[in-house]
C-alpha positions as CSV (number, residue, x, y, z in Angstrom):
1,X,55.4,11.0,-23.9
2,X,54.3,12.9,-20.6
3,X,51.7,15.3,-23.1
4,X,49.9,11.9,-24.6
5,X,49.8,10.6,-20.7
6,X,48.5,13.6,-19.5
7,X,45.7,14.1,-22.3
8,X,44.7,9.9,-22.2
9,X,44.5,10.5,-18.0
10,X,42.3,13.7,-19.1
11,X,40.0,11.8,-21.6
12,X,39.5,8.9,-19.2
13,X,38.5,11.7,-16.6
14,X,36.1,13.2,-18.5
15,X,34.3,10.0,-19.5
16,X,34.1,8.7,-16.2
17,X,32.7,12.5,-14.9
18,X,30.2,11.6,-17.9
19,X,29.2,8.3,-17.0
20,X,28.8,9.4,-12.9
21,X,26.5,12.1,-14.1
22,X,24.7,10.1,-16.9
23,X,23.3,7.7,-14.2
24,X,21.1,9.7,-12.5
25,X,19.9,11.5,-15.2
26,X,18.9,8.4,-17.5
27,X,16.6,6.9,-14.1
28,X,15.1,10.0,-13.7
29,X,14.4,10.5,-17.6
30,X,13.2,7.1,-18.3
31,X,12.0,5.6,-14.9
32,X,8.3,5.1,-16.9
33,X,10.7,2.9,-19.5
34,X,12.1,0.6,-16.4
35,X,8.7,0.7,-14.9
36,X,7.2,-0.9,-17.8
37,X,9.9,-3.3,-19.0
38,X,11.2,-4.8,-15.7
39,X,9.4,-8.2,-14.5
40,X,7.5,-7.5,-11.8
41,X,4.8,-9.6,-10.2
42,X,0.9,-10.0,-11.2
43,X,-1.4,-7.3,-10.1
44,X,1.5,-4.8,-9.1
45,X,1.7,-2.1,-11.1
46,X,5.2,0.0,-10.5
47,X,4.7,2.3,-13.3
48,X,2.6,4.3,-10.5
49,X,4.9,5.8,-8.9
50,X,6.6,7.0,-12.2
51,X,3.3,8.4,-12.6
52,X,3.9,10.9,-9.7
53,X,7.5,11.5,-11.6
54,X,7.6,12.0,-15.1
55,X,6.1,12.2,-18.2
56,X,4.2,8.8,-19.3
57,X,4.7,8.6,-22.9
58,X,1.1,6.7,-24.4
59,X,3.4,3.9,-26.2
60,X,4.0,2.0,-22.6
61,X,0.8,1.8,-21.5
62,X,-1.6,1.1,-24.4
63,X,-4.2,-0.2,-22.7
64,X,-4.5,2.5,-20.7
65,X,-5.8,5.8,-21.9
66,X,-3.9,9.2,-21.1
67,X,-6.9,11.8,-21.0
68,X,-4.2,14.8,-20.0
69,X,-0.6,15.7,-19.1
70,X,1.4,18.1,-18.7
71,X,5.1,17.7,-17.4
72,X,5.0,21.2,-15.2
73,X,1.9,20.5,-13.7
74,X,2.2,16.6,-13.0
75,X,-1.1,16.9,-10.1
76,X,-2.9,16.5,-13.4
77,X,-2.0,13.6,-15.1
78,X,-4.9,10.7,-15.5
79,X,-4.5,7.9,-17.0
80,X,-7.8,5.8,-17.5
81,X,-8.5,2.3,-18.2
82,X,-12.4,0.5,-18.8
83,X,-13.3,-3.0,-18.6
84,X,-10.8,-3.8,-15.6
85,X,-12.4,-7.0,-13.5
86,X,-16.1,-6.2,-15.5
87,X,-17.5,-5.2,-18.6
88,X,-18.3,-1.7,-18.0
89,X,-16.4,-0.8,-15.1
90,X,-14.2,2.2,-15.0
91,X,-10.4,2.9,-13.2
92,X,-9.1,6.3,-12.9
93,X,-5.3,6.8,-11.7
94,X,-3.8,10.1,-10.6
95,X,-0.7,10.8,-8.6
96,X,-2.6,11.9,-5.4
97,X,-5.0,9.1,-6.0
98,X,-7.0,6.0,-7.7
99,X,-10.7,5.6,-7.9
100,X,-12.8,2.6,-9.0
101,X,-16.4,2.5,-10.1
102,X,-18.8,0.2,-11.6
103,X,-19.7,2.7,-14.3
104,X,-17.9,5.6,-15.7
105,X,-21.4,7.7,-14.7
106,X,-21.0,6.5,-10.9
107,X,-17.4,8.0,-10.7
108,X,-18.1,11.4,-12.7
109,X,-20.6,11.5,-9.6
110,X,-18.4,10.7,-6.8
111,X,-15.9,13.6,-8.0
C-alpha cells in the first residue's frame, strides 16, 4: 500500500515539475500565436514586440510580407506590408525600427 502511495505522490510530482516548466516555455515559443489571436484594440499591433522575440511564422500575418529571417540573427527580420492608409505606400517593420514612405522608391532612398 505504502509502494502505490509513494509512486502515485511520485507521478503527481513529476507532472506538476512538467506543467511549472511547460509555462514558460510555451509563452516564449508561441508569443507570435498569442500576439496574433488575442483581442486587442484597433490600430495596436502587439505582434511587434514578438517580432523582437521569436520567429514569425508567414501563416499569422498574411498580409504582411516576411522578406527575411533568421532565428539567430533576429536584428534582421522585416516584415513589409504596401497599400497601408494609400494606394502605393510602403511600411517596413524591424525590431530596432519602423519606417513609412509614400513609395517603396522614397524609402530604399532614405536607407
Amino acid at each position: 500500500m505504502k509502494k502505490k502511495l509513494w509512486i502515485t505522490i511520485g507521478i503527481l510530482a513529476l507532472l506538476g515539475l512538467w506543467a511549472i516548466m511547460y509555462v514558460p516555455y510555451n509563452l516564449e515559443e508561441y508569443n507570435y500565436y498569442y500576439a496574433t489571436h488575442m483581442k486587442h484594440r484597433r490600430y495596436q499591433y502587439p505582434f511587434l514586440p514578438a517580432l523582437g522575440l521569436t520567429k514569425l511564422p508567414p501563416e499569422y500575418l498574411p498580409e504582411f510580407h516576411i522578406e527575411y529571417f533568421k532565428k539567430k540573427d533576429i536584428q534582421d527580420n522585416t516584415l513589409t506590408k504596401q497599400n497601408v492608409i494609400r494606394k502605393g505606400d510602403y511600411l517596413e517593420i524591424r525590431p530596432s525600427f519602423i519606417s513609412y514612405a509614400t513609395s517603396k522608391k522614397i524609402l530604399i532612398m532614405m536607407i
